[in-house]
C-alpha positions in Angstrom: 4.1 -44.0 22.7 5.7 -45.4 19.3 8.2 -43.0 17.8 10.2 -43.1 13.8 13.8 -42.8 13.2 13.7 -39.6 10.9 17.3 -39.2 9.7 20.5 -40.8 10.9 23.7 -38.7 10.4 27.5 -39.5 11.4 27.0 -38.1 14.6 23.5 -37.4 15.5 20.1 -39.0 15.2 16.7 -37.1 14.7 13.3 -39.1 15.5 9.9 -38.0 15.6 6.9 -39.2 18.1 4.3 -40.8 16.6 1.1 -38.8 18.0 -1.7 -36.5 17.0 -0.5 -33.2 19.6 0.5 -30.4 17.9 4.1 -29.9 18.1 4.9 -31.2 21.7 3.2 -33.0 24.0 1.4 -32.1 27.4 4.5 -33.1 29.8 7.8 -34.2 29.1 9.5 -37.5 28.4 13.2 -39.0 28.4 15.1 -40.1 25.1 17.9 -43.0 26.2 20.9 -43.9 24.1 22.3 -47.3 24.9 20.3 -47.0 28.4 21.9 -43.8 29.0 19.5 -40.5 29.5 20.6 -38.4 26.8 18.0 -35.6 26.7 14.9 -34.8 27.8 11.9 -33.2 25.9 8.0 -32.5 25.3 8.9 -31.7 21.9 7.3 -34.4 19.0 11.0 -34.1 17.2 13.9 -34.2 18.6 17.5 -34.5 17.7 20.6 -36.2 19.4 24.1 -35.5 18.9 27.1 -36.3 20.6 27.3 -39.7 19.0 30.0 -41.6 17.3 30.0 -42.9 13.5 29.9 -46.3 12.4 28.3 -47.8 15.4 25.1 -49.3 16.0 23.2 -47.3 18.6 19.7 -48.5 20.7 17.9 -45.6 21.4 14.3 -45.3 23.5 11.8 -43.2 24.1 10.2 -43.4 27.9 6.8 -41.8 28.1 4.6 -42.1 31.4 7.0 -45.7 32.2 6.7 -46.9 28.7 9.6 -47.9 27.5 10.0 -47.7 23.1 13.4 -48.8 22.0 14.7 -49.2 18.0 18.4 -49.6 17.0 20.1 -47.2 14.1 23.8 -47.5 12.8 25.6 -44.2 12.4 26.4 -43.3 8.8 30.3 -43.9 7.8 32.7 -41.1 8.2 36.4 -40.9 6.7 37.9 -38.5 8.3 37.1 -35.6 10.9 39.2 -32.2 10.1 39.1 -29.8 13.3 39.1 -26.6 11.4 41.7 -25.7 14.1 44.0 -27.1 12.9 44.0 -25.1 9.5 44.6 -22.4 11.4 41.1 -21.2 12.4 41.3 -19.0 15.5 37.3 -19.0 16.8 38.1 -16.0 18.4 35.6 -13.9 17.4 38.2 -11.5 15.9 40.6 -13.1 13.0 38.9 -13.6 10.3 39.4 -17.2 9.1 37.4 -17.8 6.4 41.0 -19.2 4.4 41.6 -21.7 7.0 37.8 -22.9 7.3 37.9 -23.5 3.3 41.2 -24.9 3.5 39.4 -27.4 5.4 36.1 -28.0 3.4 38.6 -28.1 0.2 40.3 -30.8 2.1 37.7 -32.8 3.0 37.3 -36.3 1.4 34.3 -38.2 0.8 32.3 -39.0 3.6 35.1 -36.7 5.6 33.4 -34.4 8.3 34.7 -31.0 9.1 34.6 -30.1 12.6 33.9 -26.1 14.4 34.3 -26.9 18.0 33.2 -24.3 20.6 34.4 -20.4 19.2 33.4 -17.7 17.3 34.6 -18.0 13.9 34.2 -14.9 11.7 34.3 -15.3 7.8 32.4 -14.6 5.0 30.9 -16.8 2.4 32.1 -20.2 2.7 31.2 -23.1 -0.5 30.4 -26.2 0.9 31.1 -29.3 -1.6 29.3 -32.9 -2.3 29.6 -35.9 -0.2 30.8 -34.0 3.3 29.5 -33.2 6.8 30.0 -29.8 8.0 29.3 -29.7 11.9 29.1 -26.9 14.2 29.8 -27.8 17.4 28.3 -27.0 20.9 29.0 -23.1 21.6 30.3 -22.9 17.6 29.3 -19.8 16.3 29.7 -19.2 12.4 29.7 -15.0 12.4 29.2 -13.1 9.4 31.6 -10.5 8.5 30.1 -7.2 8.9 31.8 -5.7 5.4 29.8 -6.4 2.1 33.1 -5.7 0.2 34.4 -8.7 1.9 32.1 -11.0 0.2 32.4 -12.9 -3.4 29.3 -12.0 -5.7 27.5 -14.8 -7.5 26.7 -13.6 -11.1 22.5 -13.9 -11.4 23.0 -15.2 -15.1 26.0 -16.2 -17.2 25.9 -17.1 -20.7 27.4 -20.4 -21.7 30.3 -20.6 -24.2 28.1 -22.1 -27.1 25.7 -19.0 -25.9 22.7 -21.7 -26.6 22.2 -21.6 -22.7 22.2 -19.9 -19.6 24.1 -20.9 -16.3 22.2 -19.7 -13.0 24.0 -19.3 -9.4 21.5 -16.6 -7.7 18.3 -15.0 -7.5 16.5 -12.3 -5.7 13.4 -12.5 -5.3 12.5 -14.6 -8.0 14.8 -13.4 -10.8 17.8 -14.5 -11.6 20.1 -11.7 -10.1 23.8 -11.1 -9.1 23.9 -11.6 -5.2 26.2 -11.7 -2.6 27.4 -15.1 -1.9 25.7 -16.2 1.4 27.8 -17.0 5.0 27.1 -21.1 3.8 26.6 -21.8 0.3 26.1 -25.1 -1.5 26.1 -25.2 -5.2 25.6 -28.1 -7.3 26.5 -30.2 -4.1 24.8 -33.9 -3.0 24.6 -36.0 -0.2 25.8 -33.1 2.0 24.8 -32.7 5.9 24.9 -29.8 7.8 24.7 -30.4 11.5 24.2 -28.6 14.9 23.9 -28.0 17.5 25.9 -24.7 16.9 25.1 -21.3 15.4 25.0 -19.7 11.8 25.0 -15.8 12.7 24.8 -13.3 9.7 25.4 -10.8 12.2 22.8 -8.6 10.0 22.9 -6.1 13.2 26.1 -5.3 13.0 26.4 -4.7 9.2 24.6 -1.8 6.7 22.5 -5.0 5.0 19.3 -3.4 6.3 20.3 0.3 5.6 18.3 0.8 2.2 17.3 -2.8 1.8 15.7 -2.1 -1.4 18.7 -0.7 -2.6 21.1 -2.7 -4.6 24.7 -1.6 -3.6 27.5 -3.8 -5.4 24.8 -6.7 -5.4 21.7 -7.9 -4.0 22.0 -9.4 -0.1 22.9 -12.5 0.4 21.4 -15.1 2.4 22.5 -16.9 5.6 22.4 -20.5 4.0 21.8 -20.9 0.5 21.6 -24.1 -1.9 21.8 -24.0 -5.4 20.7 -27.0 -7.6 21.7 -29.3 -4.5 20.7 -32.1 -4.3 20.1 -34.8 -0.9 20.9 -32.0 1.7 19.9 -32.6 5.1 20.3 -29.6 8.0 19.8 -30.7 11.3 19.8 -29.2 15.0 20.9 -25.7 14.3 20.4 -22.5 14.8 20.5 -19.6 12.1 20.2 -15.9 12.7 20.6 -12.2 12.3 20.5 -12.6 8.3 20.8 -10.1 5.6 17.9 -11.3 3.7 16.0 -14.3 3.3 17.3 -16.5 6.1 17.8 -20.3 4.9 17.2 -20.3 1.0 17.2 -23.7 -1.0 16.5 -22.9 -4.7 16.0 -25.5 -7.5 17.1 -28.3 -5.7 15.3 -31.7 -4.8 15.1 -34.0 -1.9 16.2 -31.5 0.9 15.4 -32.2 4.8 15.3 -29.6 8.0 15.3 -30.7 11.0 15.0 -28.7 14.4 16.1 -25.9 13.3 15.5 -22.1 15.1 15.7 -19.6 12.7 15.5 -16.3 14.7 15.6 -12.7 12.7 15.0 -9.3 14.9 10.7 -8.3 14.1 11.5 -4.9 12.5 14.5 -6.7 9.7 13.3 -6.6 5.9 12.9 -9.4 3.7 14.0 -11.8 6.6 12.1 -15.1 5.6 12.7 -17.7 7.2 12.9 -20.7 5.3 11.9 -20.3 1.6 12.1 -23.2 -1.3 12.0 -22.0 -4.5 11.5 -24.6 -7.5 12.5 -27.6 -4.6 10.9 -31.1 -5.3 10.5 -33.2 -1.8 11.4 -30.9 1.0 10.5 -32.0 4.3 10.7 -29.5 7.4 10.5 -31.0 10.9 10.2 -29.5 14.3 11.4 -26.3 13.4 11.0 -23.0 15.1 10.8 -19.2 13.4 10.8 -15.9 14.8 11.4 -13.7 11.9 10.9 -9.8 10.3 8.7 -11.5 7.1 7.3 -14.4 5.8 8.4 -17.6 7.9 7.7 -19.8 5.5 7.8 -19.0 2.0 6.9 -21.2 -0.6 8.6 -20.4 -4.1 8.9 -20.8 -7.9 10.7 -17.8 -9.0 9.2 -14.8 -11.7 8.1 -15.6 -14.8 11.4 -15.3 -16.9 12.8 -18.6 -14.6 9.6 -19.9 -15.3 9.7 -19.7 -19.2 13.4 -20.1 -19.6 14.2 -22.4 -17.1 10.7 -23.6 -15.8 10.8 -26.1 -12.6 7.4 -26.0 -10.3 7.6 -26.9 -5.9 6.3 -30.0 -5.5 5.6 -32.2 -2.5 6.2 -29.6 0.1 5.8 -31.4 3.6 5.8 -29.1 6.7 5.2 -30.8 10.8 5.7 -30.5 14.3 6.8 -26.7 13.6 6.1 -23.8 15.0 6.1 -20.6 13.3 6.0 -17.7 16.4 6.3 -14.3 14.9 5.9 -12.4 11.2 3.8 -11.4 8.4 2.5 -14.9 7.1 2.9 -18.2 9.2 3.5 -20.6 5.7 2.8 -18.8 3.1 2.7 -19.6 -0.8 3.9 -16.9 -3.5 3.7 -14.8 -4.6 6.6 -15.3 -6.9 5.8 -18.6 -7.5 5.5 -18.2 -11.7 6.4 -22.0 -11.9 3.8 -23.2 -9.6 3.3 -24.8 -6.4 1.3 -28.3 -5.9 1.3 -30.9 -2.8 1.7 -28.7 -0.3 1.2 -30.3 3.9 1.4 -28.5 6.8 0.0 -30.4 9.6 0.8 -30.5 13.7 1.7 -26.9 13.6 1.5 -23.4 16.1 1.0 -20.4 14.6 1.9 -17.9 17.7 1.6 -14.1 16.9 1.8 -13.8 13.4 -0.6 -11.3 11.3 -1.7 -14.1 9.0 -1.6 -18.2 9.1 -2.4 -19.4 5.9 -1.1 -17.2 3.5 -1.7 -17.5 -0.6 -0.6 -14.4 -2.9 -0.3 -14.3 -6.7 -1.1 -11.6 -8.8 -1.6 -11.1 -12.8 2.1 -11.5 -14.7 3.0 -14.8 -12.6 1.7 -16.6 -15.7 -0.2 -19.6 -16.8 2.4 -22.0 -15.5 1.9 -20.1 -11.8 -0.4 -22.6 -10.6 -1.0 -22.9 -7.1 -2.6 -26.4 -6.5 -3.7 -29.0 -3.4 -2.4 -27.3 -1.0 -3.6 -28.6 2.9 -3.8 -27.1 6.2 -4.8 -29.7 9.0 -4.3 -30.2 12.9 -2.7 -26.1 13.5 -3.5 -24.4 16.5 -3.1 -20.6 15.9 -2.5 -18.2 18.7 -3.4 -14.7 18.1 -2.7 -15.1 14.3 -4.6 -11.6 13.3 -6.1 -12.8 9.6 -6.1 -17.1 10.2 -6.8 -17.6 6.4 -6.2 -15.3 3.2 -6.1 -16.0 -0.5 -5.0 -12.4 -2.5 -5.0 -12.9 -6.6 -4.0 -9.1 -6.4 -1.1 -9.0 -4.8 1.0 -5.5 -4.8 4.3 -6.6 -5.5 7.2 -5.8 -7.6 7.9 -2.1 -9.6 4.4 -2.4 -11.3 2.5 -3.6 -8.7 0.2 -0.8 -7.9 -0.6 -0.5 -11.9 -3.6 -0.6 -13.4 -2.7 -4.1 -14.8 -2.5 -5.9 -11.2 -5.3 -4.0 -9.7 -7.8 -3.0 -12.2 -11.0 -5.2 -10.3 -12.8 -5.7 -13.9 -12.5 -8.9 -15.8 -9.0 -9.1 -17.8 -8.2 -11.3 -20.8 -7.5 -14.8 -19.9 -3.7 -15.2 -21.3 -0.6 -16.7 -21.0 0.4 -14.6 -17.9 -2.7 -15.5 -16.1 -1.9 -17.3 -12.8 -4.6 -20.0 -11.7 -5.0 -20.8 -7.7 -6.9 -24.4 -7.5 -7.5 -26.6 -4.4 -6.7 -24.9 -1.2 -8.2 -27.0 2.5 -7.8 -26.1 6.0 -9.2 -28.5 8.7 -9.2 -29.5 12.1 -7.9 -26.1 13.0 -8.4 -24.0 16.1 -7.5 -19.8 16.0 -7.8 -17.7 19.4 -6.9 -14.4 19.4 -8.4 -13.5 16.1 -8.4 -9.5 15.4 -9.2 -8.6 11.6 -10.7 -11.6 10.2 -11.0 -15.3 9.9 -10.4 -15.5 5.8 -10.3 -13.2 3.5 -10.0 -14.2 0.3 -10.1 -12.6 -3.4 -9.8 -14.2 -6.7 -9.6 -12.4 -10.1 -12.5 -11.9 -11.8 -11.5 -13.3 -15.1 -9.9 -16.9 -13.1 -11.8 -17.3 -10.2 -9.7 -19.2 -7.0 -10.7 -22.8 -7.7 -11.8 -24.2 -4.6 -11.6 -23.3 -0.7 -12.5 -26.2 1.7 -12.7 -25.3 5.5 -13.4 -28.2 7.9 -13.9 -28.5 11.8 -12.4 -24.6 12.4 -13.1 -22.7 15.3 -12.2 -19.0 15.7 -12.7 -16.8 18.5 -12.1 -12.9 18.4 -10.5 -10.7 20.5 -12.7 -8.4 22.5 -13.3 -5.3 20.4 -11.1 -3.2 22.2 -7.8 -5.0 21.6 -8.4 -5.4 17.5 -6.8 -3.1 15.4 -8.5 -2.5 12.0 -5.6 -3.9 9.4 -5.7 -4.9 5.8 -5.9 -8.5 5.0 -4.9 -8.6 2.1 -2.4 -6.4 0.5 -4.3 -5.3 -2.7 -5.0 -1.6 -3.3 -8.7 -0.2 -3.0 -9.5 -2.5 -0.3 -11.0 -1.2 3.2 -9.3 -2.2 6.4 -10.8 -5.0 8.4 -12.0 -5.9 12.1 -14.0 -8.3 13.7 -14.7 -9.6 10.7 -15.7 -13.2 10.0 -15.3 -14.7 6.2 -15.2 -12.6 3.2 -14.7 -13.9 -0.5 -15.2 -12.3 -4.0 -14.3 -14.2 -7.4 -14.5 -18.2 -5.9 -15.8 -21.3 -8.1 -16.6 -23.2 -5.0 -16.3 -22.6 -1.2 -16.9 -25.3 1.3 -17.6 -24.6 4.7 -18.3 -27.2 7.0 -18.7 -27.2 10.8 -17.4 -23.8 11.6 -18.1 -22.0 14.5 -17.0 -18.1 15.0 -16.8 -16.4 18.4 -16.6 -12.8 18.7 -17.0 -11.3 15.1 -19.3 -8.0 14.5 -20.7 -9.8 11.4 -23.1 -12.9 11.8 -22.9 -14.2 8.6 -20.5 -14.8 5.7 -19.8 -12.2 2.7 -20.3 -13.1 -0.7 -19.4 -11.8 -4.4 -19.0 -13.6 -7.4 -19.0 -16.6 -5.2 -20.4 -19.2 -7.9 -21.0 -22.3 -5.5 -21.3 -22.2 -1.9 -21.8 -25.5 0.3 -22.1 -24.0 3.6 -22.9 -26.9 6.7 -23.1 -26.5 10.3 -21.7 -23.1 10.3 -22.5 -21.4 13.5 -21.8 -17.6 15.0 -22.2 -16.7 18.9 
């Protein structure tokens, strides 16, 4: 059992096994530091803290009496600042957001500032370049339950000259004024954020979901949020309880997460998980999410970011996760005006969520909103009720349900046309299926590209546990159940070696499908 050294940080290490399971493997194994046991895990990536900077560690992996063992040094550190002694109570009940950002302001390069075990309640906090920020074990980072208490971050400022614009949030794709977030990042590199402690938003507690759709003061914030970072790297934490999207990098490049468990309650709104928007080369590693949405969502912003400030997600790399509970397991759109390309999800459970593969655009994203070579492989879905769906009508925003969006007859090809290419799945198993196995709709006038579906199997539930649902949220379409493959507006569809258990249809459903290659697809 050979194992990679992911990331090294001051004071923790993440590696990942090298193995085809998905997520974790079938018993358990020990991880040694310098001979010493230091955890033990059937998870493919793990993370070890407790360690010291500046020192050259062994560490080993002992599967079934194997013995692996590589050596790492610990990056440099300056200084560690315990945020107690700025004055920080952890008590749960001061608020000490002044002494926690006395102690980020503090911090010198390569400095470190430390939460050890407490509850520390503050509002936003602005992290800076070239730190660590570590919770501790038992830290928790609570949200302050009063909106008033938080800063707001202007959406859009123009620049002195006024020849520019200068951009610190968004909400849903636009660039609007916000509520600064309980951790936010802007303009900061080579920044770590590091667990194994606990970033609360303490949503619960607050009004942020009482009228969620309502803008009071500003727009919610987010529980982490990067702005135009750059080398960030979040490791072995957990977040929670958010007002909105849970961890939100946006317009930022070369950003890593790393065992993290990002848990939101089922029935809280517009509680992504983890959602880049306009990120270049984000990787996301054994991570777990429970969430009230999407819990993965795969951004570019609206079309005004997209014309004015245009900056596509590219090289999107997603393994070893496990995505447990919401509306869309990864999902791509549907404000994503800039476009979306190199997308890998691989090594992956989808447990419980109402769909797995999840792609939604609609007509207004634009001609830039192109949504490209995007793969699926090695998932193993669990009761995922719709495995695979592709939506070109998508219902979104104030105009959504117009007769622009949803009109079904062929519209002028323009420059706010959206274009879906290359989209694969393969070498993936779904149990548990209730509406159908993919659903997928293209507009007349661009037609999705291409859908490839290799080596799938997908069993049903028995009839009397499905629940009719829609699969895709588009208006004038039926509910679904039992059903096996349905597309409408595709260039080319690929099916090859598919078998479907279970379904009350026996064969797949065509329209406006131009080129089919179906091989070795089989129903019982």
């Amino acid at each position: 059992m050979d194992f990679t050294i992911v990331e090294v940080f001051n004071r923790s290490v993440t590696i990942e096994l090298v193995s085809d399971s998905i997520f974790k493997q079938e018993k358990s194994f020990e991880v040694l530091i310098d001979g010493e046991k230091a955890l033990e895990s059937d998870r493919n990536v793990v993370s070890v803290s407790g360690l010291l900077p500046d020192r050259e560690y062994k560490i080993a992996v002992v599967f079934d009496g194997e013995k692996v063992e590589k050596s790492f040094t610990t990056k440099h550190e300056s200084v560690l600042l315990d945020v107690t002694k700025f004055g920080a109570k952890g008590d749960g009940k001061t608020v000490d957001t002044a002494a926690l950002q006395a102690a980020i302001c503090s911090c010198p390069v390569d400095g470190t500032v430390y939460l050890p075990k407490g509850t520390y309640l503050t509002t936003a906090l602005f992290l800076k370049s070239n730190m660590t920020f570590w919770l501790g074990e038992g830290a928790v980072l609570l949200g302050d339950t009063e909106r008033d208490h938080y800063p707001i971050l202007p959406g859009m400022t123009f620049t002195t000259d006024e020849k520019d614009e200068y951009n610190l949030s968004s909400w849903e794709g636009n660039p609007l004024t916000s509520f600064a977030s309980l951790i936010t990042a802007i303009d900061a590199e080579n920044l770590d954020i590091i667990g194994p402690g606990v970033l609360d938003g303490n949503a619960q507690n607050s009004d942020w979901w009482v009228n969620p759709k309502v803008k009071r003061g500003a727009w919610r914030p987010n529980t982490l949020y990067l702005c135009r970072c750059k080398n960030v790297r979040v490791q072995n934490i957990t977040v929670q309880n958010s007002p909105s999207w849970t961890v939100h990098p946006y317009y930022c490049d070369d950003i890593s997460f790393l065992n993290l468990y990002i848990h939101n309650p089922s029935d809280s709104p517009n509680t992504d998980g983890l959602d880049p928007e306009s990120c270049n080369n984000t990787l996301v590693l054994g991570t777990v999410i429970s969430v009230g949405d999407d819990c993965m969502a795969i951004k570019s912003g609206k079309y005004y970011m997209s014309l004015e400030h245009h900056k596509e997600t590219d090289n999107c790399i997603i393994r070893n996760c496990k995505f447990e509970r919401g509306h869309g397991s990864v999902t791509v759109g549907s404000e994503a005006a800039g476009g979306v390309k190199n997308v890998r999800v691989s090594q992956c459970i989808f447990d419980g969520t109402d769909r797995g593969l999840r792609i939604k655009t609609r007509r207004g994203r634009g001609e830039r909103s192109v949504l490209d070579d995007i793969l699926f492989e090695n998932i193993d879905m669990n009761g995922v009720h719709m495995p695979f769906t592709v939506n070109m009508f998508y219902f979104c925003d104030p105009d959504g349900h117009s007769d622009y969006v949803q009109n079904q007859n062929p519209a002028p090809v323009d420059e706010m046309t959206p274009v879906i290419g290359s989209i694969t799945g393969r070498n993936i198993k779904c149990e548990g299926v209730s509406a159908c196995v993919l659903c997928a709709v293209g507009l007349p006038e661009r037609p999705i590209g291409e859908l490839r579906f290799e080596n799938i199997t997908a069993s049903f539930l028995p009839e009397s546990e499905r629940v009719p649902e829609r699969p895709v949220m588009m208006d004038n379409f039926d509910e679904m159940s039992g059903r096996s493959i349905y597309a409408k507006n595709v260039k080319s569809l690929v099916l090859r070696n598919v078998t479907i258990s279970g379904s009350v249809d026996k064969e797949p459903e065509f329209y406006g499908v131009e080129n089919s290659d179906l091989d070795n697809v089989k129903y019982e």
